[in-house]
Backbone bond lengths (Angstrom), bond angles and torsions (degrees), N, CA, C in turn:
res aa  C-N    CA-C-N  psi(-1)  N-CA   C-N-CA  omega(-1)  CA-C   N-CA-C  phi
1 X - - - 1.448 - - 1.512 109.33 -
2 X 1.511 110.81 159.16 1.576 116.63 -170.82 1.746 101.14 -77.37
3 X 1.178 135.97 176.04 1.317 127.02 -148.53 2.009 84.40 -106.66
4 X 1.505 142.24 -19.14 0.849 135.61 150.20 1.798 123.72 -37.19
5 X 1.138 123.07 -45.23 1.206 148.62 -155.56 1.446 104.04 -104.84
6 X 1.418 128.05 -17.94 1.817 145.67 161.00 1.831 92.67 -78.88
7 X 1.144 118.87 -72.24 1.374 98.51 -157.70 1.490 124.25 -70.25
8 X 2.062 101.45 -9.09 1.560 97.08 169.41 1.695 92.57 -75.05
9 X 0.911 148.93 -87.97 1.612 155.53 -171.16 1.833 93.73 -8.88
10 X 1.450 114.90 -46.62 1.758 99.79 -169.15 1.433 95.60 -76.62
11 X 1.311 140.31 -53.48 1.287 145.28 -164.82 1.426 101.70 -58.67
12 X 1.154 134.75 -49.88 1.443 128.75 -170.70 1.401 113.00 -71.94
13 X 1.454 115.46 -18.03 1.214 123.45 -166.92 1.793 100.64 -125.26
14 X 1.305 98.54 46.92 1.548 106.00 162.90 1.761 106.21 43.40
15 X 0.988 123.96 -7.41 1.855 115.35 150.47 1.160 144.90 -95.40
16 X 1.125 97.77 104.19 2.022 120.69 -149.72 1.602 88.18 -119.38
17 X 1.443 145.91 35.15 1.461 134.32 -161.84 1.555 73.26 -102.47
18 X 2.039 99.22 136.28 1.368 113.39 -166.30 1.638 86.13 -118.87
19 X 0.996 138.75 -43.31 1.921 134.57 169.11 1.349 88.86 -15.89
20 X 1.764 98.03 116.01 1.366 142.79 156.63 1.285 91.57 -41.59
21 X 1.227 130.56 -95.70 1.471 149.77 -166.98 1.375 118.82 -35.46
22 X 1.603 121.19 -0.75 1.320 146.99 158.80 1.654 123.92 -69.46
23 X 1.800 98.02 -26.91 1.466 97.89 -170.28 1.037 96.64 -144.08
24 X 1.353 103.33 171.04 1.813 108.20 -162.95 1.796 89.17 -152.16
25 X 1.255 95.99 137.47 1.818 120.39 -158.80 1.563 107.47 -139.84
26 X 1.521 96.62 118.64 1.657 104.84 -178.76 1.932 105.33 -44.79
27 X 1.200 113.91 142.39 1.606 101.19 -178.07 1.901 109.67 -86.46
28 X 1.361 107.17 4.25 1.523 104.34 -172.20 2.129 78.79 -78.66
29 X 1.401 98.70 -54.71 1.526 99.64 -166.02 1.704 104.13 -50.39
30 X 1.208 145.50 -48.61 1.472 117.66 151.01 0.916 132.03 -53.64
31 X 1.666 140.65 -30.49 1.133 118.44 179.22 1.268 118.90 -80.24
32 X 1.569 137.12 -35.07 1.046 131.51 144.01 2.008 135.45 -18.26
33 X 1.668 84.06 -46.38 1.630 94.08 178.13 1.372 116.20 -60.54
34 X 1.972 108.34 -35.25 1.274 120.72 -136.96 1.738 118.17 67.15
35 X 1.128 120.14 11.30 2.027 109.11 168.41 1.100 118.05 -46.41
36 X 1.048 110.33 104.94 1.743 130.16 134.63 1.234 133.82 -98.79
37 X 1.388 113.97 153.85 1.820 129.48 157.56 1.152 102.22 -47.67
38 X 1.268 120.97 134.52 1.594 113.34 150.02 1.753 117.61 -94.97
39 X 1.306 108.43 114.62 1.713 96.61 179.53 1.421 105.29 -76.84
40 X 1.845 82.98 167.60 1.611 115.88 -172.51 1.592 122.11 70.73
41 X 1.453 116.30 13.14 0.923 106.01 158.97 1.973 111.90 -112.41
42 X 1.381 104.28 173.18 1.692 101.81 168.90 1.828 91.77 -89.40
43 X 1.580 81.19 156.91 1.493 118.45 168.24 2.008 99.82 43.67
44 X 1.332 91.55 70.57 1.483 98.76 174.36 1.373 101.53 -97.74
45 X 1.496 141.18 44.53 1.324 147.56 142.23 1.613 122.64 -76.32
46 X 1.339 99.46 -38.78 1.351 112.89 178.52 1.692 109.53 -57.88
47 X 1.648 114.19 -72.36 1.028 101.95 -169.53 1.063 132.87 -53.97
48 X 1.473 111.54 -32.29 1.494 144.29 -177.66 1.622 95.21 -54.44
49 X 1.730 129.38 -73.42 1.302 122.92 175.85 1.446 116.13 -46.49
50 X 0.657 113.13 -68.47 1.770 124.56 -166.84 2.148 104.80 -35.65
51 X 1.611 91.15 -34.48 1.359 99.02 -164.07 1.305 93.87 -98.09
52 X 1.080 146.07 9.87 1.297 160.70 148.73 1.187 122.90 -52.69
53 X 1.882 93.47 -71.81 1.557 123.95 -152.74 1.728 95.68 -76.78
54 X 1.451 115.93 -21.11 1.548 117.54 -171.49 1.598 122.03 -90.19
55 X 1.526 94.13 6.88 1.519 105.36 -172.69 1.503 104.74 -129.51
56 X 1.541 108.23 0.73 1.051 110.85 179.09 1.926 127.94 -93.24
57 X 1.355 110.58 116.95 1.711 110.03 -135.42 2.080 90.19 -83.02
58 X 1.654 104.94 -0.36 1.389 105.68 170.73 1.335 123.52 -162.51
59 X 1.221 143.95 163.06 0.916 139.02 -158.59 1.389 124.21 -147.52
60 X 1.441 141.28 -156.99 1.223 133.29 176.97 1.594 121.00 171.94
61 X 1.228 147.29 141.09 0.965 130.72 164.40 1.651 132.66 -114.22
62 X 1.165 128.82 96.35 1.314 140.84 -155.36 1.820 108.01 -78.55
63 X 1.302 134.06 83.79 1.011 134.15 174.00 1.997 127.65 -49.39
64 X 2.020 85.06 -28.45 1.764 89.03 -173.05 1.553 109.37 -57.23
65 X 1.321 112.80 154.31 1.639 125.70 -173.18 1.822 88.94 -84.52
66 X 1.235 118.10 116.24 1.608 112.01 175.61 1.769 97.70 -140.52
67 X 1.153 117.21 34.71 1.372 114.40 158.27 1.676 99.64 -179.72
68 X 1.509 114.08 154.07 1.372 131.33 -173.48 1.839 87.22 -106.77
69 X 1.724 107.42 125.24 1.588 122.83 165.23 1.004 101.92 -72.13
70 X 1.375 120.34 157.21 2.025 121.47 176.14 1.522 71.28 -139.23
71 X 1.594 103.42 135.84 1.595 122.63 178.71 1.692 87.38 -124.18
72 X 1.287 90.58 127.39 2.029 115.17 -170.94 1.831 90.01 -106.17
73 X 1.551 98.21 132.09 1.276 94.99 171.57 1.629 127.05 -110.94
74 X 0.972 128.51 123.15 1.045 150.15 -165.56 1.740 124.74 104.31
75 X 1.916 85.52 38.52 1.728 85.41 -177.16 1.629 90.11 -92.87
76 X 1.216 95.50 176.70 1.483 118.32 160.10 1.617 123.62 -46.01
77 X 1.439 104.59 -10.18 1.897 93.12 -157.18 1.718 86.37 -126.26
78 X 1.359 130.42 -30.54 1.248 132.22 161.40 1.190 131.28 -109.61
C-alpha cells in the first residue's frame, strides 16, 4: 500500500508510534522529499514521519526484531 493508505490503517488501528527509530525509509525517498527534523520543537518524529509516510508511493511492514530500543529515563518521550 501507498504510505497515505499505511497511516490511515495505523491510526484506525490505534498505532500512531511516531519514534523515528521505528521506521526505516529508502534515503533517495528523503532526499528527494527534502525530510528533515525541524528543531526546537518536542517530538519532532511525528511530523517528520507523517511527512514521510505521505509521500511515500510504498510501503511495508517488517515484523523481524533487527535492533534492541534502549528507553533513557528521564527523557522527554518516557
Amino acid at each position: 500500500m501507498n504510505g497515505k493508505n499505511a497511516l490511515n490503517f495505523f491510526f484506525s488501528h490505534n498505532d500512531n508510534n511516531n519514534a523515528s527509530c521505528m521506521f526505516i525509509f529508502r534515503r533517495e525517498l528523503l532526499t528527494n522529499i527534502n525530510a528533515n527534523f525541524k528543531e526546537g520543537i518536542f517530538y519532532e518524529d511525528a511530523p517528520f514521519n507523517i511527512y514521510a509516510m505521505l509521500n511515500a508511493n510504498r510501503v511495508t511492514n517488517i515484523t523481524d526484531i533487527i535492533y534492541e530500543r534502549r528507553v533513557r529515563s528521564g527523557s522527554t518521550v518516557t
